[in-house]
Structures are given as structure tokens and as C-alpha cells.
LUMROPA-619962 format. One record per residue: z, x, y of N, C-alpha, C in turn; residue number from 1. Coordinates in steps of 0.1 Angstrom, whole numbers, plus 2048, in hexadecimal, padded with zeros to 3 digits. Layout:
R nc3 nc1 nc2 cac3 cac1 cac2 cc3 cc1 cc2 pos
R   Z   X   Y    Z    X    Y   Z   X   Y NUM
...
END
This chain:
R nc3 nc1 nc2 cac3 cac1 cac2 cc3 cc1 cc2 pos
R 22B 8E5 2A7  23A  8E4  2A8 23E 8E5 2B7   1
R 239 8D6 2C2  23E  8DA  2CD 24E 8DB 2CF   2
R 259 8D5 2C6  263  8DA  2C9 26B 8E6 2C5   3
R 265 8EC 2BE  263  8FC  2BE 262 902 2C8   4
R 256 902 2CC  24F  90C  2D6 257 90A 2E4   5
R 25F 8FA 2E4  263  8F8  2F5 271 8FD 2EE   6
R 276 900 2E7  283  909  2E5 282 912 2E6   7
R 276 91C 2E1  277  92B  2E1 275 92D 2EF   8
R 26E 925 2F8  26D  92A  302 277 931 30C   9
R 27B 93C 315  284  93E  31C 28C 948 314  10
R 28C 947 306  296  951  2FB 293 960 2FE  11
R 29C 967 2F8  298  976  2FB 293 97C 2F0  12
R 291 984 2EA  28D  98A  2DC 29B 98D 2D2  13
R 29A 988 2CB  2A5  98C  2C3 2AF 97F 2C2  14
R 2AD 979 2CA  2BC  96F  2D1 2B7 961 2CA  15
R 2C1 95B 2C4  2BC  94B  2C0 2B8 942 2C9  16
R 2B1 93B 2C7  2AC  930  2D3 2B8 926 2CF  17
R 2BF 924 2DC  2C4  91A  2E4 2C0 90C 2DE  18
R 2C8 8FF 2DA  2C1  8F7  2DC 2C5 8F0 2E5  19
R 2B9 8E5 2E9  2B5  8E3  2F7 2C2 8DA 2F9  20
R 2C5 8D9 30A  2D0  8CC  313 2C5 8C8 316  21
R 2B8 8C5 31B  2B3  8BE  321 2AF 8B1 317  22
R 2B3 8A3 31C  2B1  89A  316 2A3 895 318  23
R 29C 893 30D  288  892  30E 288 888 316  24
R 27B 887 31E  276  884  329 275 875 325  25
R 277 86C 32E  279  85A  32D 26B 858 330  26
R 269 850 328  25B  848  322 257 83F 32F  27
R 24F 83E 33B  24F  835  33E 24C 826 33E  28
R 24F 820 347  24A  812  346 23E 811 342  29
R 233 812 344  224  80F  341 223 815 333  30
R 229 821 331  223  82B  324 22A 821 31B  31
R 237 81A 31F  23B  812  312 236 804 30E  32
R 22E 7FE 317  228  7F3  318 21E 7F3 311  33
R 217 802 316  20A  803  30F 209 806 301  34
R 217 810 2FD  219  810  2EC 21A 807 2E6  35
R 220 7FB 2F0  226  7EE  2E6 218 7E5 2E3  36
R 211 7E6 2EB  1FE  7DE  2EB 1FD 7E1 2E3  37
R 1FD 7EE 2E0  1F2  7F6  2DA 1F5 7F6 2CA  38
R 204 7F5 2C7  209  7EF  2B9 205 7E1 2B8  39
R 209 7DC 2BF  204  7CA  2BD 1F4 7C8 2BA  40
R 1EC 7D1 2C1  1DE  7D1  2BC 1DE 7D8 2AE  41
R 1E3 7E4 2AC  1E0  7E4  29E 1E0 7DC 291  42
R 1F2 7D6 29B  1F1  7CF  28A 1EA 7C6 28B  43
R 1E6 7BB 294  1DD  7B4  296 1CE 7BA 28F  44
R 1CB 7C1 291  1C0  7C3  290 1C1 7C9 280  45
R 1CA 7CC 278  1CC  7CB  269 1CD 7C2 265  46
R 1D4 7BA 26C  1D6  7AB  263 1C9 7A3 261  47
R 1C1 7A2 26D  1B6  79B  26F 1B1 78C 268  48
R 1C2 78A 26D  1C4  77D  26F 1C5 76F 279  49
R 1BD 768 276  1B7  760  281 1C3 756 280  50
R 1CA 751 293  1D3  74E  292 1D7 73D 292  51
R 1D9 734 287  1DC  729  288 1D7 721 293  52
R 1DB 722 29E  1DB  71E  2AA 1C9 71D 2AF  53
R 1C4 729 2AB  1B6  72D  2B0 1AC 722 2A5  54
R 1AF 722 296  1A4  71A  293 1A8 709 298  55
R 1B2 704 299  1B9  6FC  29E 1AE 6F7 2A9  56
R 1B0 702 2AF  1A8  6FF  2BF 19C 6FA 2C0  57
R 194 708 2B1  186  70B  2B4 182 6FA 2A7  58
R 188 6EF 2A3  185  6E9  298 186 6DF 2A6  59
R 192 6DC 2AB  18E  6CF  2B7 18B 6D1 2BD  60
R 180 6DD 2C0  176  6DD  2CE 16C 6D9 2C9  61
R 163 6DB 2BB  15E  6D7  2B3 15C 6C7 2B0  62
R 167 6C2 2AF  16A  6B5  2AA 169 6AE 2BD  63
R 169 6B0 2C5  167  6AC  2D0 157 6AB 2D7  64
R 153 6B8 2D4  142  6BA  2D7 13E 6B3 2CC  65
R 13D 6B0 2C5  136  6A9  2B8 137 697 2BF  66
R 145 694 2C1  144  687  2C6 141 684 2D3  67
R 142 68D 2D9  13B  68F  2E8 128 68B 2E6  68
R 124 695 2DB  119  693  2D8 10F 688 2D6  69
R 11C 682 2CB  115  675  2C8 116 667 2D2  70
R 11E 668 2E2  11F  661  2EC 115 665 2F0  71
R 10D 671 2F6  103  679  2FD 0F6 673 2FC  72
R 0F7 676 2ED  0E7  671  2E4 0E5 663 2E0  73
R 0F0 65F 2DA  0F0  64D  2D6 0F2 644 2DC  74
R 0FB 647 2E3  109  63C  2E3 103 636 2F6  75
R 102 641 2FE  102  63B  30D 0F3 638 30D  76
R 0F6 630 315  0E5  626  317 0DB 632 31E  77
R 0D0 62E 318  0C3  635  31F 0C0 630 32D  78
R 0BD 63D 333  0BE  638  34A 0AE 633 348  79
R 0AD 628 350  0A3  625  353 09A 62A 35A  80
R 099 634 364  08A  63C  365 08B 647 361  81
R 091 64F 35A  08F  658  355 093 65C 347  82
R 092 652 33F  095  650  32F 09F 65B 329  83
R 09B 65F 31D  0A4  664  316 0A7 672 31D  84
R 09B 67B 326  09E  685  329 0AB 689 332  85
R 0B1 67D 338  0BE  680  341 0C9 683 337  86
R 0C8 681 32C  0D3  682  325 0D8 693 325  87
R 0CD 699 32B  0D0  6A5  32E 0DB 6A6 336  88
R 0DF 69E 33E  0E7  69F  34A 0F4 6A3 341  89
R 0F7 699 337  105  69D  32D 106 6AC 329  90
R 0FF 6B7 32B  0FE  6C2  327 0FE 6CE 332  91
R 0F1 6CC 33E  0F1  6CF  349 0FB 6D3 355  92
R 103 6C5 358  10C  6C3  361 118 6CA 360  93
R 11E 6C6 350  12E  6CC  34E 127 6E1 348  94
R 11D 6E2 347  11C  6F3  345 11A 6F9 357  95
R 117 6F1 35C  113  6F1  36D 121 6F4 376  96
R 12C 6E6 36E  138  6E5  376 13B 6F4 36C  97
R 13B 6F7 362  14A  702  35C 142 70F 361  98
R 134 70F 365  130  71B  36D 135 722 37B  99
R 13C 716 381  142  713  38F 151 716 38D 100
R 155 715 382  164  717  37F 168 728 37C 101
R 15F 72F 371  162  739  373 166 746 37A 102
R 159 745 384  159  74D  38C 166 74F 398 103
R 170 73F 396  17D  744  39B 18A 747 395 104
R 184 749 388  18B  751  37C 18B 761 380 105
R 17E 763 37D  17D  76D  384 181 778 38B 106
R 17D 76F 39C  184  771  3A7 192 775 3A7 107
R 197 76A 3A0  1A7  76D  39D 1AD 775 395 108
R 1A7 778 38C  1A8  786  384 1A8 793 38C 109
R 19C 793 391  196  79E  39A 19F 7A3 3A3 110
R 1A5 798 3AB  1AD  799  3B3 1BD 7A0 3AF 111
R 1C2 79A 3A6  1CA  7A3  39D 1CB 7AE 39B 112
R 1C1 7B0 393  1BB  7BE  38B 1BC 7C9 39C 113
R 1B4 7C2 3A9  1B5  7CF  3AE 1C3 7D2 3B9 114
R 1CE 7C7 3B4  1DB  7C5  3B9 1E4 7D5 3B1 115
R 1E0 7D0 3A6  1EA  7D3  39B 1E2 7E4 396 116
R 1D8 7E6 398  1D0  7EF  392 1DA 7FD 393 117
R 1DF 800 39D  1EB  810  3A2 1F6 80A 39C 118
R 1FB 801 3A2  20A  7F7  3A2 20F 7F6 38C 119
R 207 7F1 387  209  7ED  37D 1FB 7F0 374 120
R 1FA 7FA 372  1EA  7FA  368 1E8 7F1 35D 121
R 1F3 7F2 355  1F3  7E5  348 1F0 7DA 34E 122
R 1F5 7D4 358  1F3  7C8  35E 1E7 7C4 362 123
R 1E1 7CD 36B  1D6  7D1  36C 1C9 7CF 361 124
R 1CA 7D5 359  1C3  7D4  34B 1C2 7C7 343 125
R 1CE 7C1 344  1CC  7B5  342 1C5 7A9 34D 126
R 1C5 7A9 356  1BE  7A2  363 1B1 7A2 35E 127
R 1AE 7B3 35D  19D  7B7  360 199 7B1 353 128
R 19E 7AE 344  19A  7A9  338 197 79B 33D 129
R 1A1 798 342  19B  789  349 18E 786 34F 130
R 18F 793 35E  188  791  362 178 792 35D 131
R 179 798 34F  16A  79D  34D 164 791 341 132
R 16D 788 33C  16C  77E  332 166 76E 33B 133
R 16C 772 34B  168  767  34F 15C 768 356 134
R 15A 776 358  14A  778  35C 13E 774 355 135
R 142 778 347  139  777  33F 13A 767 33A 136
R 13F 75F 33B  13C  751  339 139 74A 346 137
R 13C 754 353  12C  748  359 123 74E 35B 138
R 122 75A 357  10E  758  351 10E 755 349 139
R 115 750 33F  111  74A  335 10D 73B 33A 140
R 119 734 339  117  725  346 10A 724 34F 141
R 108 72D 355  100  72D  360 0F5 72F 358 142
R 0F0 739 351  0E1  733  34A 0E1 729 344 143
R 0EB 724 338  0E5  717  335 0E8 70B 340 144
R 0ED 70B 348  0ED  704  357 0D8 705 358 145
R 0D5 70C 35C  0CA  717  362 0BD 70D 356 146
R 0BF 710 349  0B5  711  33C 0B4 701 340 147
R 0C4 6FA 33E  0C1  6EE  33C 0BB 6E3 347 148
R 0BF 6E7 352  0BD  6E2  360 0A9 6E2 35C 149
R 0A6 6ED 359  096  6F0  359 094 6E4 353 150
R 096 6E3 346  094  6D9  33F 093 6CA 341 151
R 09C 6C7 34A  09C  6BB  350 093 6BC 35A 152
R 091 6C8 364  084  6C5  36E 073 6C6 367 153
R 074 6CA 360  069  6CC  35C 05E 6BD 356 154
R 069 6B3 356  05C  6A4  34D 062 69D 35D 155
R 06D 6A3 363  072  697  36C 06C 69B 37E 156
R 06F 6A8 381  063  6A9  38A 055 6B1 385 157
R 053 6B5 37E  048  6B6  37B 043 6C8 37B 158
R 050 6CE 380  051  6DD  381 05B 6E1 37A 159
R 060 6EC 371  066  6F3  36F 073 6F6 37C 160
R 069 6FA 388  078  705  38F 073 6FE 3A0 161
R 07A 6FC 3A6  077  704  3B5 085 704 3BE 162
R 083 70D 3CB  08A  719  3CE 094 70A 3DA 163
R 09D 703 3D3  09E  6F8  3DC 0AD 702 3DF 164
R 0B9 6F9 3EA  0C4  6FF  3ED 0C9 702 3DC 165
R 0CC 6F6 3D7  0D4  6F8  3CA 0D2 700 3BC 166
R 0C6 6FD 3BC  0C3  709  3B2 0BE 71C 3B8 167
R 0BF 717 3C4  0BC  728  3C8 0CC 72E 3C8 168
R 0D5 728 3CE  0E3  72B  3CE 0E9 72D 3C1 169
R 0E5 721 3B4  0EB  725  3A9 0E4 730 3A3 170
R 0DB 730 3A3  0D0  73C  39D 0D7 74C 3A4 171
R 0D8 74A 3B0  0E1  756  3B9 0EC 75D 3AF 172
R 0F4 74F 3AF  102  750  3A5 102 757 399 173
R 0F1 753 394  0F5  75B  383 0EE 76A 38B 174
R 0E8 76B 392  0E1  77A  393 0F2 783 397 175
R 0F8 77C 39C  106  782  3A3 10E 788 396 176
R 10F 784 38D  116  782  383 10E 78B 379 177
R 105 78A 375  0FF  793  36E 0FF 79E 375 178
R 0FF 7A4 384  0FE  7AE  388 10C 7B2 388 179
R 11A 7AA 385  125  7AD  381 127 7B7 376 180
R 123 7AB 36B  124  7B1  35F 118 7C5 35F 181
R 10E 7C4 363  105  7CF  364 10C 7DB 368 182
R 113 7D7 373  11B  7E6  37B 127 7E5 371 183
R 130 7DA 36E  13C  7E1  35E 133 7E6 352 184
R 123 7E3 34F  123  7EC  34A 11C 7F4 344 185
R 116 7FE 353  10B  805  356 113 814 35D 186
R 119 80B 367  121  817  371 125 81E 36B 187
R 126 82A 373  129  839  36F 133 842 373 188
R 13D 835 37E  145  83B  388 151 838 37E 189
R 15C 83B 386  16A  83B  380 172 82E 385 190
R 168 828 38F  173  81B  395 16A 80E 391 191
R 160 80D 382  15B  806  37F 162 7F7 383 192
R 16D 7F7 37E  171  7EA  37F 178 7E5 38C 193
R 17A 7ED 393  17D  7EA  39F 170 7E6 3A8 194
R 167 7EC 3A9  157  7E7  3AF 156 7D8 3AB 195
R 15B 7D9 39C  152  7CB  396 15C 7C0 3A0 196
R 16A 7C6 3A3  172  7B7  3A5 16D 7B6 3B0 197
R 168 7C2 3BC  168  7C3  3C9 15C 7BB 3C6 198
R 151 7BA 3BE  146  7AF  3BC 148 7A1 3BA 199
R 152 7A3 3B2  157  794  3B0 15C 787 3BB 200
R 15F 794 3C8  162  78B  3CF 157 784 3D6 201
R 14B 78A 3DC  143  788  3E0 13D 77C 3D9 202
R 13C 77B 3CA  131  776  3C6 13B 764 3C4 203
R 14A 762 3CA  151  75A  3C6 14C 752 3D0 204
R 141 75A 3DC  143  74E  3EB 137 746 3E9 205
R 131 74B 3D9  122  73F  3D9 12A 737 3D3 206
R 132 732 3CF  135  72A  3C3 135 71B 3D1 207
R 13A 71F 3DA  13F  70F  3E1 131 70C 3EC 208
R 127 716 3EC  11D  715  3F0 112 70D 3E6 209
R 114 714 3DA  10E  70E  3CD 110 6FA 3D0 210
R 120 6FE 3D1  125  6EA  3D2 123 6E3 3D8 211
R 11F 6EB 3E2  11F  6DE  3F2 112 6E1 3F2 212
R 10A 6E7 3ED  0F8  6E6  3F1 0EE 6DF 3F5 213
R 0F1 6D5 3E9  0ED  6C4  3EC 0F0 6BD 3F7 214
R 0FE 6C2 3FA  105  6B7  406 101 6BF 412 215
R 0FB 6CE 411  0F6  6D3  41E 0EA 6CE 423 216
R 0E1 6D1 416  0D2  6D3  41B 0CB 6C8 410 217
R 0BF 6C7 419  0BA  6BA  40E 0AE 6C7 403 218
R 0B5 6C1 3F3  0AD  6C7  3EF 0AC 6BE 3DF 219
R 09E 6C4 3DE  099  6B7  3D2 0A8 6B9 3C3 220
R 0AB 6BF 3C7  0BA  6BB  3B9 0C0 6AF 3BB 221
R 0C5 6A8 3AF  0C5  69A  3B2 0D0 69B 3BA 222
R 0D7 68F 3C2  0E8  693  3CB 0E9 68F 3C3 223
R 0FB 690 3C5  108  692  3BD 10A 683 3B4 224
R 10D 687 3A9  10C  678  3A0 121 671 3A0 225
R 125 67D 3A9  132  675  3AC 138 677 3BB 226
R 136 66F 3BF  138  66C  3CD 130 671 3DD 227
R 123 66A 3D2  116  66F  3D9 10E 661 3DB 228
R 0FF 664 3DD  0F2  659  3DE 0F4 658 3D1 229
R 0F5 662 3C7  0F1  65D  3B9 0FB 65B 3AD 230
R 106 64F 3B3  110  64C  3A8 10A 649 399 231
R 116 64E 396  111  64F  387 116 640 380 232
R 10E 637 377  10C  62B  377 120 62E 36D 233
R 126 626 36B  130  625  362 12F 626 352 234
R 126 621 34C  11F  620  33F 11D 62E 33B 235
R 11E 63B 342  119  644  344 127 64F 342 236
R 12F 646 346  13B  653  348 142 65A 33F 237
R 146 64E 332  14C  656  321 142 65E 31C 238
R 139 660 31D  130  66D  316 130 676 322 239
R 12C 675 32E  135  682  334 140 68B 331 240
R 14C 682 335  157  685  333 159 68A 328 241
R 156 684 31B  157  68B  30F 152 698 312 242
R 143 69A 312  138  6A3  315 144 6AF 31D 243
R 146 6AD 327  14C  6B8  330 15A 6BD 32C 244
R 166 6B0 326  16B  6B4  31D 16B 6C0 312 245
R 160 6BC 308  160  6C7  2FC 159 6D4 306 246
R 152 6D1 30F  148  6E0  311 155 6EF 317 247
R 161 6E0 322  16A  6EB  326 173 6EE 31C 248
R 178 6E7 30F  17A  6F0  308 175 6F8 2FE 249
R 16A 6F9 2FB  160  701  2F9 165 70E 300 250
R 15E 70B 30D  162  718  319 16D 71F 318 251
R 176 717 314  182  71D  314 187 723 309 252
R 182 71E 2FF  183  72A  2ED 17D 734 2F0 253
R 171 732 2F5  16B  743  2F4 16B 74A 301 254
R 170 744 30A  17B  754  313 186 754 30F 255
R 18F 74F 307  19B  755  300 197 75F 2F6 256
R 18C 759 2ED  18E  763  2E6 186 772 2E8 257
R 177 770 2F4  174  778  2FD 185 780 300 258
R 18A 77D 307  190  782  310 19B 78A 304 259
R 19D 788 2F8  1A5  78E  2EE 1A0 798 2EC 260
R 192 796 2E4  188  7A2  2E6 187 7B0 2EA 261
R 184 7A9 2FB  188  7B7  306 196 7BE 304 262
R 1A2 7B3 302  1AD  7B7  303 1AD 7C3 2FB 263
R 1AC 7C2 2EC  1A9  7CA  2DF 1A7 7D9 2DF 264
R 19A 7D4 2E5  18F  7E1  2ED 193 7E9 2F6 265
R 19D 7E5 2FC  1A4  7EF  309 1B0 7F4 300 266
R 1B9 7EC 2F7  1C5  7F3  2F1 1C0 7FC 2E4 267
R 1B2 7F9 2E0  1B0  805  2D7 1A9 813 2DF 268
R 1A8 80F 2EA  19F  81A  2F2 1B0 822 2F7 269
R 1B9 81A 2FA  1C6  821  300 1CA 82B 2F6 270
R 1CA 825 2EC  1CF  82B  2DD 1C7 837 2D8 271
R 1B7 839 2DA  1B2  842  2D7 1B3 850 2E2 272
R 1B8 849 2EE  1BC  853  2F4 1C7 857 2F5 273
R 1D3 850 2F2  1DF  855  2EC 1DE 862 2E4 274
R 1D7 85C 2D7  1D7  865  2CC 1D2 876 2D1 275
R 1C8 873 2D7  1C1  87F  2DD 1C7 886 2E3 276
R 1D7 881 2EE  1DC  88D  2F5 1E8 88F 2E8 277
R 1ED 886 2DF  1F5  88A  2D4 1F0 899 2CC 278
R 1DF 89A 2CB  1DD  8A4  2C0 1DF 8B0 2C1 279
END
């Protein structure tokens, strides 16, 4: 009964408790933002209802990769010295390019989150969801960038790996990134996610080093198949485009709904600590 107990306070023995003039204390801005999340997650997360819009999305990304597919494998002509195995390139290149994209998702999250982190915590919290959804899709990107790339060197130069500009830089990129994700979530300290953004930035200055690699240094990765020695023949370009098409929206369903996820996760963790100073 705390409005009990903050009445009797001050009384004398014998004497009625007064009731209170002081008008109860104003909710602030954050604590009401954060109550209002924190309802919107619940019912969300009762209804557990998947929203029109989302399978919508997740059916024509589907219906895109599928016909992407069948330009990849069927439809564009087989290259002449290197047969069917280049078709790898339709897979390779656009998980290569959306590996390159994230990390200034990232960045820009990061940079937010440690704008906003005192200033506006809610704000904040929402940045860092970002920021941790887009981490985790370019390592994702970046290994199969990494798996697939193997794949194609392996019948075409005749090795699996070596340590040339471009694959040592992108290979850099995913160790950067996984050591991202490691310290969100290993660390033991209290400014976990601030470290990771102060990481983030660092690991954003391989990304144009990654790009210009080829155009630096000569190294056995093929050059650039658009606006390089190694144009890419025309016959070639609708299964690309398709190809890189469905992959970025691919990429982009599953950091939305990544990034919902996290969101969830922080407004039921708000909530459980709500309750805990309530009891």
C-alpha cells in the first residue's frame, strides 16, 4: 500500500493522515515511450500475427529468386572458357556486392546509437537493433561471398584460396565483423554496445579498400566485370540483374525482420525490468 505508507508519513500519533497536495510525480519522456513499446510488443507478441505486408514481401522475393534462377542456370549462354562453372558469378558477385552494403548500415546505426545513447536512450535502442541486424548479415554475405568465391577458384585456378589484395581484404572484413558480433556477445562490461559501434567504425574503412583492391594492386581476382579489362559480355546482364535483384531483397526481408526481433528482445527485457522495480 505505497499510498498509504507516503500518507502516514510525517503524521503524529493519534492524528489523521492528511491527504496529500502534492500532485504525483510526471512520467517522463523516455519512461512514456518506453511503456508505449513495451505495450505494442505485448500485444504483438499475443496476437502472433504475421503482418499482410510481410508475407506479401517474403512470396515476391521468392517469386523473383526462383526466376532469377532459372535465367542463372538455363536461360544465359554458357562462357566459353570457363563453362557452366561461371554461372557461379550470378550468386557470388550480388552476395559480394550486399556484403559491401551492410557494413554502412551499420556504421550508420552505430553512429547514431552513440549520438543518441545519454540524449535519447529509446532512440538509441532502436539505432543499436539496427545496428546489430546489419552486422549479422554481412557475415552472413561475406561467407557465402567467401564459400562461394572458393568454389569458383577451385576447377578455375586450380586452388581453393590465396592471400591475393582482394580476398585478403574481404576475408579481413568478415574476421572484423564476427569480432563485432563476439564482443556484443561475450563482453562483460556495461558499454557493450558502445565498444561494438566504436568497432564498427573501424571495420567500415575495409569496405572501400575491399573495392578498389583490384584497381590497386594486381592480383589474380578476375578485374572488374563493369567498367574494367573484364566487361561483362551483354547476353549476361538479365540473369544478373535479376540474380542481384531477388538476393537484395532477400537481404532486406531478413534484416527487417532480424531487426524486429532484436527490437522485441530489448522491449521485453525493458518490461521485465519494469516489473521488477514495480514488485
Amino acid at each position: 500500500m505505497p499510498h498509504l505508507r507516503d500518507s502516514l508519513i510525517g503524521t503524529k500519533v493519534g492524528e489523521a493522515p492528511q491527504p496529500s497536495t502534492q500532485s504525483p510525480p510526471s512520467t517522463s519522456t523516455h519512461s512514456t515511450r518506453y511503456t508505449k513499446d513495451i505495450v505494442e510488443s505485448r500485444s504483438n507478441t499475443a496476437s502472433h500475427r504475421i503482418p499482410p505486408l510481410a508475407i506479401l514481401s517474403f512470396v515476391a522475393t521468392l517469386a523473383v529468386l526462383a526466376y532469377a534462377t532459372r535465367l542463372a542456370l538455363f536461360v544465359a549462354p554458357t562462357e566459353a572458357t570457363m563453362g557452366n562453372i561461371q554461372r557461379i558469378f550470378y550468386y557470388h558477385v550480388p552476395h559480394a556486392i550486399i556484403a559491401e552494403i551492410f557494413p554502412y548500415v551499420n556504421l550508420l546505426a552505430s553512429a547514431v546509437y552513440l549520438f543518441y545513447r545519454t540524449k535519447n536512450p529509446a532512440r538509441a535502442l532502436v539505432a543499436d537493433a539496427y545496428a546489430l541486424a546489419s552486422a549479422e548479415l554481412t557475415v552472413l554475405f561475406c561467407s557465402i561471398g567467401l564459400v562461394t568465391g572458393m568454389m569458383w577458384a577451385r576447377p578455375v585456378w586450380g586452388i581453393w584460396w590465396t592471400w591475393d589484395a582482394r580476398l585478403t581484404s574481404f576475408f579481413l572484413l568478415w574476421i572484423l565483423y564476427v569480432s563485432y558480433l563476439v564482443l556484443r556477445k561475450f563482453s562483460s562490461t556495461g558499454q557493450t554496445q558502445s565498444l561494438a559501434a566504436i568497432l564498427s567504425i573501424f571495420a567500415a574503412v575495409d569496405v572501400p579498400i575491399v573495392f578498389m583492391s583490384i584497381r590497386w594492386w594486381r592480383t589474380q581476382h578476375p578485374a572488374p566485370v563493369f567498367g574494367g579489362d573484364g566487361d561483362l559480355d551483354p547476353s549476361f546482364y538479365p540473369a544478373f540483374i535479376w540474380c542481384s535483384l531477388g538476393w537484395c531483397l532477400w537481404a532486406t526481408f531478413v534484416f527487417v525482420v532480424r531487426y524486429k526481433l532484436e527490437r522485441r528482445r530489448q522491449l521485453n527485457e525493458q518490461a521485465a525490468a519494469f516489473a521488477t522495480l514495480d514488485a
